[in-house]
C-alpha positions as CSV (number, residue, x, y, z in Angstrom):
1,X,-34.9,7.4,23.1
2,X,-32.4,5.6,20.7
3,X,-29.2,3.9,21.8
4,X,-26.4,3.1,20.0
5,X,-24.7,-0.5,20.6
6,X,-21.7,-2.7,19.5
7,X,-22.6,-6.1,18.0
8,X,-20.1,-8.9,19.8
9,X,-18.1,-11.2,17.0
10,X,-17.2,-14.4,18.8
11,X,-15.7,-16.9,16.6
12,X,-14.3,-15.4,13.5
13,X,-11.5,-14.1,14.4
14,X,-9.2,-13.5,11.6
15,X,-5.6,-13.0,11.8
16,X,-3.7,-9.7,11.7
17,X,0.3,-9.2,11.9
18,X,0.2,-5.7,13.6
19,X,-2.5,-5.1,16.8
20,X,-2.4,-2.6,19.2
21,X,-1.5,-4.0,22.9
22,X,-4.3,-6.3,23.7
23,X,-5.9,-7.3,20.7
24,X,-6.9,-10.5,20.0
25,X,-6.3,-12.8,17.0
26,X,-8.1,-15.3,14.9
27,X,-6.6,-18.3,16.8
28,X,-6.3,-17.3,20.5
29,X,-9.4,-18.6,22.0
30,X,-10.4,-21.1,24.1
31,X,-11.4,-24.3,22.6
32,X,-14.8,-26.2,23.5
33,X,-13.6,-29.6,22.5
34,X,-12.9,-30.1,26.1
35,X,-12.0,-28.9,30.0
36,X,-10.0,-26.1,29.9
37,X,-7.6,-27.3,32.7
38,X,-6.3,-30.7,34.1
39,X,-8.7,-31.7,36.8
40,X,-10.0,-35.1,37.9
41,X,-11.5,-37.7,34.7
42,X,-8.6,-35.9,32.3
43,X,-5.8,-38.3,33.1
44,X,-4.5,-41.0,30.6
45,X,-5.1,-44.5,30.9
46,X,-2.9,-46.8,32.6
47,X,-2.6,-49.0,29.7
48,X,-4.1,-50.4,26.9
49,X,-6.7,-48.0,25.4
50,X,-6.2,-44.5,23.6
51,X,-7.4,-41.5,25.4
52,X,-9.1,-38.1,24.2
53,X,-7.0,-35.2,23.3
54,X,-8.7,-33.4,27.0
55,X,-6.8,-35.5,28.7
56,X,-3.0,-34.2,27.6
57,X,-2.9,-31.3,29.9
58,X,-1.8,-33.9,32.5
59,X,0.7,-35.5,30.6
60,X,2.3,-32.3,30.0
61,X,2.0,-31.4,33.9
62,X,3.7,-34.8,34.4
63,X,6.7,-34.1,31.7
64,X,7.4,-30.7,33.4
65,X,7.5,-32.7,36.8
66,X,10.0,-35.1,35.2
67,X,12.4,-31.9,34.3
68,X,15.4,-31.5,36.9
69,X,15.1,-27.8,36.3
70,X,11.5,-26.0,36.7
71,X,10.7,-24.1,33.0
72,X,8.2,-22.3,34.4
73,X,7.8,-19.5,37.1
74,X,5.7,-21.0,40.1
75,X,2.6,-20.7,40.9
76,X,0.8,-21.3,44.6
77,X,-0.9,-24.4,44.6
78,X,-1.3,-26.8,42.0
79,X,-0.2,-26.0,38.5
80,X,-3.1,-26.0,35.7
81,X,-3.2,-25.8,31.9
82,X,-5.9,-23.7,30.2
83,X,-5.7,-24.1,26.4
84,X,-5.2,-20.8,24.9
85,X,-4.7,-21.9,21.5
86,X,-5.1,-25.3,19.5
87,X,-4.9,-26.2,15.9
88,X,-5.2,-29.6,14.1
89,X,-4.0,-30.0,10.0
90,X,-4.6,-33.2,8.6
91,X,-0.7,-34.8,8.0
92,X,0.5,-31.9,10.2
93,X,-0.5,-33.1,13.6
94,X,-1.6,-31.6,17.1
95,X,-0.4,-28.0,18.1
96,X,-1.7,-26.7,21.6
97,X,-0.9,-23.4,23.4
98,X,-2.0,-23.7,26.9
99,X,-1.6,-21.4,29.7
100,X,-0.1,-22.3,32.9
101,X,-1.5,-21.1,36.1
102,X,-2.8,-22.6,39.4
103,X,-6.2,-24.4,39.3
104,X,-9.1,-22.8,41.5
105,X,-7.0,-19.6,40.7
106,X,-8.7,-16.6,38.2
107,X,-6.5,-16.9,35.3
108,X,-7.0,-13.6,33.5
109,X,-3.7,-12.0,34.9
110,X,-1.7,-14.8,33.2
111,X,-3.6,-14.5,29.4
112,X,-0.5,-11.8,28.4
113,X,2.5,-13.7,30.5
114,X,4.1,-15.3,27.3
115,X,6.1,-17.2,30.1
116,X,3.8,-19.1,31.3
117,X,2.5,-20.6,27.8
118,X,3.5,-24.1,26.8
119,X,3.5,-25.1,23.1
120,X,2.7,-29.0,23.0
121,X,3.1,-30.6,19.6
122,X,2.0,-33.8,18.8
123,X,3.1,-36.0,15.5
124,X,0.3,-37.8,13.3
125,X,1.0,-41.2,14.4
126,X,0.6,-40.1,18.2
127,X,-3.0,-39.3,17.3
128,X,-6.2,-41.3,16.2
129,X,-8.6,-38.8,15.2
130,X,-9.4,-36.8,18.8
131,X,-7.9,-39.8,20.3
132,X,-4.0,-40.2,21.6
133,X,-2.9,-43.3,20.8
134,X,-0.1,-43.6,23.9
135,X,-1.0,-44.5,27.8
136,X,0.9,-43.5,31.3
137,X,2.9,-46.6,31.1
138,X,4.7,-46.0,27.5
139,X,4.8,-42.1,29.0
140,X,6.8,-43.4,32.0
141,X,8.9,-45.3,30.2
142,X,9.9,-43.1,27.4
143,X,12.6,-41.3,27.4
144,X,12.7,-37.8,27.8
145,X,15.3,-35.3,25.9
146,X,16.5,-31.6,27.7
147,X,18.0,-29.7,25.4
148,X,19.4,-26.6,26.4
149,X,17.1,-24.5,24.7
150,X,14.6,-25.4,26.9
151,X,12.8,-27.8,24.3
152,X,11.7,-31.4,25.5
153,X,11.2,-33.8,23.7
154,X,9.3,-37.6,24.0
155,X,10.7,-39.1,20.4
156,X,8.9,-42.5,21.1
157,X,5.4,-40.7,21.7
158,X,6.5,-38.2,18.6
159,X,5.6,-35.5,22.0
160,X,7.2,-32.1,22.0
161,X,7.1,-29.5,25.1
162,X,8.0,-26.2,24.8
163,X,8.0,-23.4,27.3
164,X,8.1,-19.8,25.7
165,X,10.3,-18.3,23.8
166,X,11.6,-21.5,23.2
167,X,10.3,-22.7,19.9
168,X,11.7,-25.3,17.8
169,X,10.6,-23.8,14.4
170,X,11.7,-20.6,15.4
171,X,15.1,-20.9,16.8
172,X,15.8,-17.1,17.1
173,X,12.4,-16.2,19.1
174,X,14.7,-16.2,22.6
175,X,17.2,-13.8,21.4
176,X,13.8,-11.5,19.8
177,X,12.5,-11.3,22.9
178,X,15.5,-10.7,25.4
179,X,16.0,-7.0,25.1
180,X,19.5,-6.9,27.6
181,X,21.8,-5.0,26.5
182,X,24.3,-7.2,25.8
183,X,22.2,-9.5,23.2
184,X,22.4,-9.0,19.2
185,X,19.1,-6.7,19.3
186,X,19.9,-3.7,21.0
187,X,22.1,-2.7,18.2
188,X,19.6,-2.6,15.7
189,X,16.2,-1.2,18.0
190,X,18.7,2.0,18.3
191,X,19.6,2.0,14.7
192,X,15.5,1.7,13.8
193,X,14.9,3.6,16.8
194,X,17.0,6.7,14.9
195,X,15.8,5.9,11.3
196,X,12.4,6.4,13.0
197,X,13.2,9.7,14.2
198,X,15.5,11.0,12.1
199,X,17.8,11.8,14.4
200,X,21.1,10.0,15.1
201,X,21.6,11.4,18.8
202,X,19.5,9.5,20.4
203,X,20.5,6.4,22.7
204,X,18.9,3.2,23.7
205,X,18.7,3.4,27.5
206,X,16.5,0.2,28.0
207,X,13.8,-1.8,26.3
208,X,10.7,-3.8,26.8
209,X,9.0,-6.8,24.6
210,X,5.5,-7.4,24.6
211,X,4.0,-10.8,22.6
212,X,1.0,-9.6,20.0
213,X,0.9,-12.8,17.6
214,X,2.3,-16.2,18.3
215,X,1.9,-18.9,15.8
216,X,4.4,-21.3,17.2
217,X,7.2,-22.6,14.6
218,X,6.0,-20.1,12.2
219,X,5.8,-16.2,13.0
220,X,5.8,-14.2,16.0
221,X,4.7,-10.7,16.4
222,X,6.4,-8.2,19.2
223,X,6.0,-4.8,20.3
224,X,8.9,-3.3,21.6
225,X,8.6,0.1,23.8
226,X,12.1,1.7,23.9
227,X,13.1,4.3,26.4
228,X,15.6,6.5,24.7
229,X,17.7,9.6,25.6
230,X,19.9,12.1,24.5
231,X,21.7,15.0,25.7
232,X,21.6,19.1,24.0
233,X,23.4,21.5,25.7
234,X,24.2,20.0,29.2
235,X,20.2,18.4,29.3
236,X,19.2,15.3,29.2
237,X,15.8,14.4,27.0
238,X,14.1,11.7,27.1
239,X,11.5,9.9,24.7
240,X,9.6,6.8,24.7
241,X,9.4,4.8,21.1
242,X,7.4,2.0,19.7
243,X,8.0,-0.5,17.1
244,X,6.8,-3.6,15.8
245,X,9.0,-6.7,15.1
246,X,7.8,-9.5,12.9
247,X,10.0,-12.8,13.5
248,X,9.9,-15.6,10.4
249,X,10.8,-19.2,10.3
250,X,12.6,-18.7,6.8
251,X,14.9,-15.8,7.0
252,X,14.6,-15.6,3.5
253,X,10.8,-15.1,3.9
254,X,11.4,-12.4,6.3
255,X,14.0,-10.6,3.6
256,X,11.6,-11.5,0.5
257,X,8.6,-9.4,2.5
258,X,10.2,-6.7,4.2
259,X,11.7,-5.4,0.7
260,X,7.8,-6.0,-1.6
261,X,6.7,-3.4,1.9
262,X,9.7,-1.0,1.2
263,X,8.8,-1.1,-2.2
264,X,5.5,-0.4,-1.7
265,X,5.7,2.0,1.1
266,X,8.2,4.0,-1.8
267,X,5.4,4.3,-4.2
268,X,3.1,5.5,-2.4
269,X,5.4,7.9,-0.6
270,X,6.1,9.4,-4.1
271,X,2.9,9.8,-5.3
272,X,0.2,9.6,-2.0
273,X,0.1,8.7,1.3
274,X,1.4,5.2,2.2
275,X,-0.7,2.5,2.5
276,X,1.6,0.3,4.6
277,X,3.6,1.1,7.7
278,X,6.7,2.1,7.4
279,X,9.7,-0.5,7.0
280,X,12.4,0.3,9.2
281,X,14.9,-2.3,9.1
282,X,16.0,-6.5,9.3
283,X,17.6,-8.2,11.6
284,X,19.3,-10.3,9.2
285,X,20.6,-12.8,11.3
286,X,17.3,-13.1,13.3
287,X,15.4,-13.2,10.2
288,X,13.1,-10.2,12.5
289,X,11.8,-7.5,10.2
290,X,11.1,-4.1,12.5
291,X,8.4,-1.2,11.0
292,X,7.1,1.6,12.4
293,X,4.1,1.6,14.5
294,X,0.7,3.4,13.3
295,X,0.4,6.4,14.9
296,X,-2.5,8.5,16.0
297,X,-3.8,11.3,13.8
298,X,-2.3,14.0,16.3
299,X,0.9,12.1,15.8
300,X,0.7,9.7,19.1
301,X,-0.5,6.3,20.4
302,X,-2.3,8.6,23.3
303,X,-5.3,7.3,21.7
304,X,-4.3,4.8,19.2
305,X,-5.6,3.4,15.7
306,X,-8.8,0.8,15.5
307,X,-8.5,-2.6,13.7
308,X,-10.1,-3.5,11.4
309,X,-12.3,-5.9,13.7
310,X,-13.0,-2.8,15.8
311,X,-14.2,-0.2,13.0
312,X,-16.1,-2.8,11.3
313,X,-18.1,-4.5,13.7
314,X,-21.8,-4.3,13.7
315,X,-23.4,-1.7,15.8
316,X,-27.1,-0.9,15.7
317,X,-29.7,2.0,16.7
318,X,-31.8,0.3,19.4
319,X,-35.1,1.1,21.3
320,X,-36.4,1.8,24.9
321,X,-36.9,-2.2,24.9
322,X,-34.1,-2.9,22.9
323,X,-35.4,-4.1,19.7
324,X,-33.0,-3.2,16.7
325,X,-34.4,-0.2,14.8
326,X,-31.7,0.1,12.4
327,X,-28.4,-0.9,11.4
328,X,-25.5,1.5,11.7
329,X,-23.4,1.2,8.5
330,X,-20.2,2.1,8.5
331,X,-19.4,4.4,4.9
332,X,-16.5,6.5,5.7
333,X,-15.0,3.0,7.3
334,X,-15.9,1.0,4.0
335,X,-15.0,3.6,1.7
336,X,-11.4,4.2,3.0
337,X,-11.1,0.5,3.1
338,X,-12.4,0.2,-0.9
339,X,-9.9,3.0,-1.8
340,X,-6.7,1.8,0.1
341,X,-7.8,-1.7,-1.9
342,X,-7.7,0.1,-5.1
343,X,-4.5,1.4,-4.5
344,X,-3.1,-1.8,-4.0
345,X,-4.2,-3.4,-6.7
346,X,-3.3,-0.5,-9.2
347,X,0.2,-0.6,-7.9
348,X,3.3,-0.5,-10.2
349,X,5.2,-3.5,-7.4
350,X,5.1,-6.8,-8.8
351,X,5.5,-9.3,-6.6
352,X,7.8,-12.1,-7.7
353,X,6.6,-15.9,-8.4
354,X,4.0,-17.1,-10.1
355,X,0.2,-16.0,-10.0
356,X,-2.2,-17.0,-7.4
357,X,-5.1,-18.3,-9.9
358,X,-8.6,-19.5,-10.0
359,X,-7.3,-23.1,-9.9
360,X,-5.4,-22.8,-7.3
361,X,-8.2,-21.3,-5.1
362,X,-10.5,-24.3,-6.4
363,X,-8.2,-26.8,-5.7
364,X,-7.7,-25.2,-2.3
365,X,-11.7,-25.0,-1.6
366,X,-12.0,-28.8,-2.9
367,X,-9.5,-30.0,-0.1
368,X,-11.8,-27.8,2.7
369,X,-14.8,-29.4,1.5
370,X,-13.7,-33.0,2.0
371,X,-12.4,-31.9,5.3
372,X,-15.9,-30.3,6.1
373,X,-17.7,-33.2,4.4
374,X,-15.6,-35.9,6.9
375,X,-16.2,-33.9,9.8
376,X,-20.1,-33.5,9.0
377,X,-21.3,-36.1,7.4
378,X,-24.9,-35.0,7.6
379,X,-24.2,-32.2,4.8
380,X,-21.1,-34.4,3.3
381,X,-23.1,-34.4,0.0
382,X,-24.3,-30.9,-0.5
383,X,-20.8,-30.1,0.6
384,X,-18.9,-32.0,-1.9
385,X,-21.4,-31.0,-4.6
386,X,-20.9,-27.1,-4.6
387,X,-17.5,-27.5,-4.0
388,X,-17.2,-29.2,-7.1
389,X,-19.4,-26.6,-8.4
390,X,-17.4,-24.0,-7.5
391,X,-13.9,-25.5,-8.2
392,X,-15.1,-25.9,-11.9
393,X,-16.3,-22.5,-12.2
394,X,-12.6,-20.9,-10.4
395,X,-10.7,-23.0,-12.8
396,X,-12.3,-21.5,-15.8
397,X,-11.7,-17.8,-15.1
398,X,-9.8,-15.9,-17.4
399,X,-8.9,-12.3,-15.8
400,X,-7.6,-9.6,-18.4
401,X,-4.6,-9.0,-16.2
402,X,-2.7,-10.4,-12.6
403,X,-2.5,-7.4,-10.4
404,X,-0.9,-6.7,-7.0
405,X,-3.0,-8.5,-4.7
406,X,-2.7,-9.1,-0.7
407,X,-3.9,-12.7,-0.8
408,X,-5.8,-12.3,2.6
409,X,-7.7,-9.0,2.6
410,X,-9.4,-8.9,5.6
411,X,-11.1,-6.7,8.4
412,X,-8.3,-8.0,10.9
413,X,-5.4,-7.1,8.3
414,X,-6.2,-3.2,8.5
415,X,-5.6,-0.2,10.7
416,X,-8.0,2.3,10.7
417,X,-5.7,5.7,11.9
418,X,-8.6,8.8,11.8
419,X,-9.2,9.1,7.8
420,X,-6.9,6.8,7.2
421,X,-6.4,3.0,6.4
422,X,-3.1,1.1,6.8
423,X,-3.1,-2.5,5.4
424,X,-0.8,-4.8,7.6
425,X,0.1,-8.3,6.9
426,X,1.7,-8.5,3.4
427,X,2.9,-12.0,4.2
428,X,0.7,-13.5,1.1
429,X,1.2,-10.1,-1.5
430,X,1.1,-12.0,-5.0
431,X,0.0,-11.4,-8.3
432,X,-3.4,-12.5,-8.3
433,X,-6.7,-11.5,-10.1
434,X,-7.9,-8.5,-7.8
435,X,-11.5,-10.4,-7.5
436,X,-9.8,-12.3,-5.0
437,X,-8.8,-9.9,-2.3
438,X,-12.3,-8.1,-3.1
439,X,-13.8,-11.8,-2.0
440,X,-11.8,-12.4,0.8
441,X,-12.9,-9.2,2.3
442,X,-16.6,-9.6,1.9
443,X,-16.3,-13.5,3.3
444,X,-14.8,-12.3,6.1
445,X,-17.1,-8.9,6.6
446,X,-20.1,-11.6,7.8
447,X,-20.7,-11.5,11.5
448,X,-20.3,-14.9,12.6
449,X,-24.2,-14.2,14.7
450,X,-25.3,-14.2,11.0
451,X,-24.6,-17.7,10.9
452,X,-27.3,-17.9,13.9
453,X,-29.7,-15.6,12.2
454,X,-29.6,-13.1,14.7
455,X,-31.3,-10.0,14.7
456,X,-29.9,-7.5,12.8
457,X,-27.4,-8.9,11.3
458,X,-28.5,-9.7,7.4
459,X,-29.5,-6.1,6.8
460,X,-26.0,-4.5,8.2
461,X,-24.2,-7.3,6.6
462,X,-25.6,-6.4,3.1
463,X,-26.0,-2.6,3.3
464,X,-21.6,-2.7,4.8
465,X,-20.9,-5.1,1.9
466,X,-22.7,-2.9,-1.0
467,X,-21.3,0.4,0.6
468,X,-17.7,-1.3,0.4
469,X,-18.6,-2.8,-3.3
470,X,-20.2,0.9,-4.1
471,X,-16.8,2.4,-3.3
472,X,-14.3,0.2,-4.5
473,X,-15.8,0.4,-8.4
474,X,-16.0,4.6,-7.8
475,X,-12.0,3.8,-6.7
476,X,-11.2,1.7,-9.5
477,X,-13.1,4.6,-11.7
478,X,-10.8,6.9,-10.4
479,X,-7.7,5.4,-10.8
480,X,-8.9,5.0,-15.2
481,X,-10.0,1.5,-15.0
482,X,-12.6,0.6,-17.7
483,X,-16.2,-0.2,-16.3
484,X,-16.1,-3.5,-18.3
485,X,-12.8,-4.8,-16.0
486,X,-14.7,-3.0,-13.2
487,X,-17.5,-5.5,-13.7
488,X,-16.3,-8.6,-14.1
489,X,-13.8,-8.1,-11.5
490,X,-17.2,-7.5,-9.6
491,X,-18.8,-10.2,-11.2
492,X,-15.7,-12.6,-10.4
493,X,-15.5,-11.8,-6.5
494,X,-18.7,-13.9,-5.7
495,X,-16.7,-17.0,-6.5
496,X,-14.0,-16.3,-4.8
497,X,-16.2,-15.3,-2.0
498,X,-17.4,-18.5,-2.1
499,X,-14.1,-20.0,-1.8
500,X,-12.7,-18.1,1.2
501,X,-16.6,-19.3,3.0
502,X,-15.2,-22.9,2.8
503,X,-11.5,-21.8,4.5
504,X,-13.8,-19.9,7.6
505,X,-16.2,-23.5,7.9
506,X,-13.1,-25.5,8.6
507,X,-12.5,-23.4,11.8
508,X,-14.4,-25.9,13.9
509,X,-12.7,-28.9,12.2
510,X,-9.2,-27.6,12.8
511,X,-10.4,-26.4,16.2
512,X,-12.1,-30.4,16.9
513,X,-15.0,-28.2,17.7
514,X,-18.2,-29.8,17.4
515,X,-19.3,-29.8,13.9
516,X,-23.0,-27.4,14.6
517,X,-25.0,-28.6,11.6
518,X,-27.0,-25.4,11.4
519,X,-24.4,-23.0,11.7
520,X,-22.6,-25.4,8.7
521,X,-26.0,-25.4,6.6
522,X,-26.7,-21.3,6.9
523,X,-22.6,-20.9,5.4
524,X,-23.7,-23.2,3.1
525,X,-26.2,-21.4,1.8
526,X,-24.1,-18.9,1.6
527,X,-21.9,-20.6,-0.6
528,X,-24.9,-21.4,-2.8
529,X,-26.0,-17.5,-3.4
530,X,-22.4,-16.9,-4.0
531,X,-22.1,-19.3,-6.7
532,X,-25.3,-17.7,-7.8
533,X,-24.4,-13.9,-7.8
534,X,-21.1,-15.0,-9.7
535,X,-23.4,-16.3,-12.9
């Protein structure tokens, strides 16, 4: 008897702009660097010495004790903070997304209650490494700032608390996600709402937000459902709607993308089938861009699209005992994903700016490496020395031509919709050689178990990544590109490959994971047959 069986992908997350309800993203997980709540041994010192980044979740409880007002919905018991989220940028400080809930409580049911998260930002000179450089004493005797957006602030510590949808860096999330109907974005969910449908009868009766992607003081993804209704002849219909809203920090940014995706979504609406949802409208003064969302290929989210981390994950034919008899590969998944690629990247839309070059993704891989290096100074010096390998080699290409590029093709950025592929996320869409989206995608197509050497895993990696490289050059023939480009495009993506491999080892740095050696020295060797492919 043979089973068939999903292969789990814990770690490598990657980040998409567009998920069905539920979905996680490359960044919400729970960080090991520490406890995941407050709890006894996590408080700061009295005075004197620095304490570990573990022990903040009780500062913040104490700050949101200090507030006259209570920010957050209570809880029964004692309130708890589980980290949801937590990212660390050399010069950029400390940002942590925790969840509140009541210690000794099962916190599932409050993992999708946006209200209940608290963003805590920390400056650079508030932190010493893992360490924070403040005690209780200087915490009691700062002073603490209410504005009336909710926002708190600790200027002396360089401490910021924020309780959702307040955001600092994104000033309009609030008025995003309150769907009254007396705020500024029920007017335009009716007017996408109509575009959608075609159909300028229908009426807004009420409608809900749901939070999909939260980078805090940079971008926020919503779902909104809409209940609409209209009457015909003495009846009243009704119909339920969904749309996706992507909020920006820079309205321009918001303005600059939504029109490269109505552009794009033109083309191939002319000449194919679109390759990106469709753009419905902006909320200019929100800087919120609204598109359609993906539907089913009976026309309905009854059953809904697959991501891309979904329809590309590893699954395997198994035995009675459950050794792995072969590896499942997934060709009809890979080949729409090599086509909708080549699409792209023979596209008449040119993106404005500059190109993204090989230099720029050496320079870029250089920075990573001494990152990786300080972090792990047991491979420090085979990590310095292909990176300087590899920077040399990326600053020497020559391309014959800058195409329409996506800048961060991955498995997370698509939707896979029956036959079809929808590529989400054109945040990053430059001019670029196409080798580098081609990279991208087959860094980020490695199971992170293949960094353990888990059963399996090498033979469905390889046999998905030459299936995808199989049908992306039969694309590219198809769409009158010369076998020579096709080659060297080819021949290029192992570099870049290479490249993107040195943005996925920093996870654990930016993370303050632990640095894992081994699973550092089997990406490394990856890296090293990378270089060595791209000869």
């Amino acid at each position: 008897m043979q089973e068939y069986v999903n292969a789990s992908q814990p770690g490598i997350l990657a980040e998409p702009s567009v998920l069905p309800k539920g979905e996680p993203s490359h960044d919400e997980v729970t960080t090991s660097f520490a406890p995941e709540s407050t709890g006894p041994g996590t408080t700061l010192p009295e005075s004197g010495a620095t304490a570990s980044i573990q022990a903040l979740s009780s500062v913040i409880v104490q700050v949101l004790e200090r507030v006259p007002e209570p920010l957050l919905p209570p809880v029964q018991g004692q309130i708890g903070l589980f980290v949801h989220y937590l990212r660390r940028k050399p010069g950029r400080g400390l940002v942590i997304v925790y969840r509140a809930g009541a210690l000794n409580v099962r916190q599932g049911a409050h993992r999708r209650a946006p209200e209940r998260w608290v963003t805590v930002t920390l400056d650079e000179a508030a932190l010493a490494g893992s360490q924070i450089r403040f005690n209780i004493r200087q915490l009691e005797q700062a002073g603490l700032e209410v504005q009336e957006s909710g926002i708190l602030r600790i200027a002396a510590l360089g401490l910021m608390v924020q309780v959702f949808p307040a955001d600092n860096g994104l000033p309009t999330l609030a008025s995003s996600w309150t769907t009254s109907k007396d705020g500024p974005l029920v007017t335009a969910l009716e007017a996408a709402a109509r575009a959608h449908l075609s159909d300028p009868d229908w009426h807004l009766s009420s409608a809900k937000a749901e939070l999909v992607r939260y980078k805090p003081s940079s971008r926020c993804v919503l779902r909104y459902t809409l209940y609409l209704e209209k009457g015909v002849g003495g009846e009243t219909f009704h119909r339920v709607v969904s749309l996706f809203g992507k909020l920006y920090s820079d309205p321009e940014k918001a303005h600059t993308v939504q029109a490269n995706i109505q552009r794009l979504h033109a083309e191939r609406v002319q000449i194919h089938l679109p390759i990106v949802p469709r753009p419905l409208s902006i909320v200019e003064t929100l800087g919120l861009t609204l598109n359609e969302a993906v539907l089913s290929a009976e026309g309905t989210e009854a059953e809904g699209p697959r991501t891309g981390l979904q329809a590309l994950q590893p699954r395997f034919v198994t035995g009675r005992d459950g050794e792995i008899l072969d590896a499942v590969i997934p060709d009809k998944e890979m080949c729409a994903t090599a086509h909708v690629l080549a699409r792209l990247h023979t596209s008449a839309v040119r993106p404005a700016g500059p190109p993204r070059t090989g230099a720029d993704e050496g320079k870029r891989a250089s920075d990573r490496a001494k990152l990786i290096a300080t972090h792990c100074p047991v491979h420090a010096e085979a990590v310095q020395r292909l990176a300087k390998q590899l920077a040399t080699r990326l600053e020497s290409l020559q391309p014959d031509a800058y195409r329409p590029a996506h800048g961060g093709f991955k498995p997370s950025q698509l939707l896979f919709c029956g036959q079809r592929v929808f590529v989400l996320d054109m945040d990053g869409f430059c001019l670029a050689d196409p080798a580098l989206d081609v990279g991208y995608f087959l860094a980020y197509l490695r199971p992170s178990s293949l960094w353990y050497n888990r059963s399996g895993m090498r033979p469905w990696f390889e046999g998905a990544a030459a299936s995808f490289v199989n049908a992306y050059r039969q694309a590219l023939r198809e769409y009158d590109i010369s076998e020579t480009t096709i080659c060297n495009i080819l021949q290029r993506a192992g570099l870049y490959e290479a490249a993107i491999l040195f943005k996925i080892a920093t996870r654990r740095v930016n993370r303050l994971n632990s640095p894992r050696p081994g699973e550092l020295s089997a990406m490394l060797a990856e890296i090293k047959e990378c270089l060595s492919d791209g000869n």
